[in-house]
N, C-alpha and C positions, 0 to 999 in steps of 0.2 A: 342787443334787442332780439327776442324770442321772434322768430316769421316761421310761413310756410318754408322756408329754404332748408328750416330742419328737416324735412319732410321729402323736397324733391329732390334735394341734393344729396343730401346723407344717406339717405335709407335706400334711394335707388342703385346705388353705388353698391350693396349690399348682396351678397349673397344668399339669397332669404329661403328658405328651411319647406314653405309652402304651405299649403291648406291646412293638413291633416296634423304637422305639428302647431299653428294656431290653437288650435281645439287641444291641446297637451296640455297648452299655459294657460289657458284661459282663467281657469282658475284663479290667479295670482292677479285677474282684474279686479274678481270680484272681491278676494280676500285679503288682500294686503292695501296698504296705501303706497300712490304711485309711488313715492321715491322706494319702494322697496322690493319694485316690478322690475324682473328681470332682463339682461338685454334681451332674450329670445322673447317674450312676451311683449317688451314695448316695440319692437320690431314685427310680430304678429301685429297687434294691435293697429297699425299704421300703413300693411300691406295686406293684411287677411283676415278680415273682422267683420263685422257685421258692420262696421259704419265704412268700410274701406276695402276695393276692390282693382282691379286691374284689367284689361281690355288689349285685346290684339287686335291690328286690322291688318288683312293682308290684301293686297292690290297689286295688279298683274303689273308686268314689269317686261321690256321685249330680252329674249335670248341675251347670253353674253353683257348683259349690265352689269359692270362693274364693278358699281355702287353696293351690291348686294352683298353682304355680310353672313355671320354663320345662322342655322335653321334655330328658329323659335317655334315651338308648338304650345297652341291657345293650352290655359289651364297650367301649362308649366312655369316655372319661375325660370329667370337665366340672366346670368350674372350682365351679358350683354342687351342693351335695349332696344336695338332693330337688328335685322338680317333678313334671309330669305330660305324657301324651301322651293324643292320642285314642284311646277305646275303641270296641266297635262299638256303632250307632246312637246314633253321639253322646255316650255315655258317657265316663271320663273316668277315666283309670288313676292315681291317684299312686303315685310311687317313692318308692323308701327305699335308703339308699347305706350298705351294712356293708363294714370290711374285715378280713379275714381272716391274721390274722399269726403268724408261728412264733417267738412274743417268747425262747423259749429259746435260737435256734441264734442258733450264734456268730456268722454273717455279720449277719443287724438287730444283734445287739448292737452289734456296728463299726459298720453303719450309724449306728447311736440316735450313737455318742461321735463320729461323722463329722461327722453333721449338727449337733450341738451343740458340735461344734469351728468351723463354718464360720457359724454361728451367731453365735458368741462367746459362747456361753453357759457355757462352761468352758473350763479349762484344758488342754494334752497331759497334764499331773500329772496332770488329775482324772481325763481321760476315760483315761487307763489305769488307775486304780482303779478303776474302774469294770468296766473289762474284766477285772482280776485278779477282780472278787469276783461269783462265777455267785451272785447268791441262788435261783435255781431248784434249784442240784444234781443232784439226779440225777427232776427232776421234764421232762417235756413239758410247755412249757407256750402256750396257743394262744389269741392276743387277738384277742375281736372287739368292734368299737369301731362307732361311729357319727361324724357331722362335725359341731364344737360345735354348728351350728344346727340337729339335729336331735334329736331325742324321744329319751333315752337310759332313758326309766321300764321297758322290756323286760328292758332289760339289771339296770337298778338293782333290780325287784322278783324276779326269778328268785334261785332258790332252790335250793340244791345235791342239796334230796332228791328234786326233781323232774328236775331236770337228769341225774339220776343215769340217770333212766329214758327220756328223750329226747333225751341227745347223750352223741355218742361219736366217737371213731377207729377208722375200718373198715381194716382190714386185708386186700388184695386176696389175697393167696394164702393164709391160712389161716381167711379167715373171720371172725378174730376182732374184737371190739366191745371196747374198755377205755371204762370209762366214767369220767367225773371224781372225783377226788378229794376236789378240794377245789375251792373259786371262790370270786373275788374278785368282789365289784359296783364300779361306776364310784364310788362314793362313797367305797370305800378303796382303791381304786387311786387316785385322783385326779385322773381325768380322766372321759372319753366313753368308757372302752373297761369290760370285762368281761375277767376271767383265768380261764380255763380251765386246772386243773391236772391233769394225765394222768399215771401211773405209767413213767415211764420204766427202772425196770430190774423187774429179781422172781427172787426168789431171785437176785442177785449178777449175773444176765442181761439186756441191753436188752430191750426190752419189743416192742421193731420193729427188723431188718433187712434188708438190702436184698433178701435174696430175697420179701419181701412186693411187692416190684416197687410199690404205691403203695395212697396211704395218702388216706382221705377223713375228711375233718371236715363231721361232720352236728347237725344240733340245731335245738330248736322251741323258742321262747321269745314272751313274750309270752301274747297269744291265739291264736295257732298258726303266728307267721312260720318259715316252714323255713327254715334254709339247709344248703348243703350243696355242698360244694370238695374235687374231687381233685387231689392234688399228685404229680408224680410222682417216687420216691425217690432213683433214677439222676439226676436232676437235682439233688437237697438235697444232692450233693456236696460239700466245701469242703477243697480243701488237702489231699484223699485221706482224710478222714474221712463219714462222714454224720453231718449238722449237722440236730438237730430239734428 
């Protein structure tokens, strides 16, 4: 069975190439059909895309914690998913590596049946079932996941009536805030990540287009870790659709 686990398992595990080679392969989204998208493209696609992003959080930590691992710097990729850098006077930052994914739009879905084709974890049969059956529907839906070796109890304890009131999709040109529906914790999704479920249509109408020009996913979870990623909508183009 096709999951998220392709996704936070696999690919975090990965050495990934970074921004600036994303935009190399891009190409090979638009041009080819997935199964013929290569590893470095369905690996952009899934970590450096316009529907899929990454976050650091770093938080002070006293001298001499042991716990701290090697330096991660925001905007870099690194094959490990937490560690620390220096603070000032000697104190001692550790990080947290979330990634941020638009598990509804079509291009990660290709992605997920790309990678799990090149995998061999399935079949061309399966992984176009896969892609015939959206179980999202007519939902946004927006995964944020952690890398197996790190703390996923934020994700796992949070709570959808809280959630309701500290994460959203901002909507740049009319202001508007939808807040979650529904959420899944890592423990029935079955993996590291958290499902974020956002209303995608209302009354019979998407719920975002393109003239909101872009669109930000925000939310506090935990004991107050923020995050918060702008996507910009002109780019979540796909095949002359916008894919969310």
């Amino acid at each position: 069975m096709l999951t998220t686990r392709h996704l936070f398992v696999y690919v975090f595990g990965l050495a990934v190439f970074g921004c600036l080679a994303a935009f190399v392969v891009a190409s090979e989204w638009e041009d080819k059909p997935y199964t013929e998208w290569s590893r470095e493209a369905t690996i952009a696609m899934l970590t450096h895309s316009p529907w899929a992003s990454r976050e650091v959080v770093y938080e002070e930590s006293s001298v001499g914690d042991s716990s701290a691992g090697g330096s991660i710097v925001p905007g870099e990729n690194n094959s490990n998913s937490s560690g620390s850098q220096s603070g000032p006077a000697g104190g001692v930052k550790k990080a947290r590596t979330y990634s941020i994914t638009f598990m509804s739009a079509r291009p990660i879905r290709m992605a997920l049946a790309r990678w799990a084709l090149l995998t061999g974890n399935v079949t061309t049969a399966r992984a176009e079932q896969y892609l015939a059956y959206n179980p999202f529907r007519d939902a946004i839906v927006v995964a944020v996941a952690v890398p197996p070796d790190q703390d996923a109890s934020e994700l796992e304890n949070a709570e959808l009536e809280r959630l309701q009131q500290t994460t959203f999709l901002h909507l740049k040109k009319s202001d508007r805030k939808l807040a979650p529906v529904q959420y899944i914790p890592p423990s029935r999704s079955g993996d590291n990540g958290g499902l974020f479920f956002f209303p995608g249509t209302e009354d019979g109408r998407p719920t975002v287009t393109l003239e909101e020009e872009q669109i930000r996913f925000e939310t506090t979870i935990g004991a107050g870790t923020k995050l918060g990623e702008e996507f910009r909508l002109d780019q979540m183009v796909f095949k002359g659709e916008l894919e969310l």
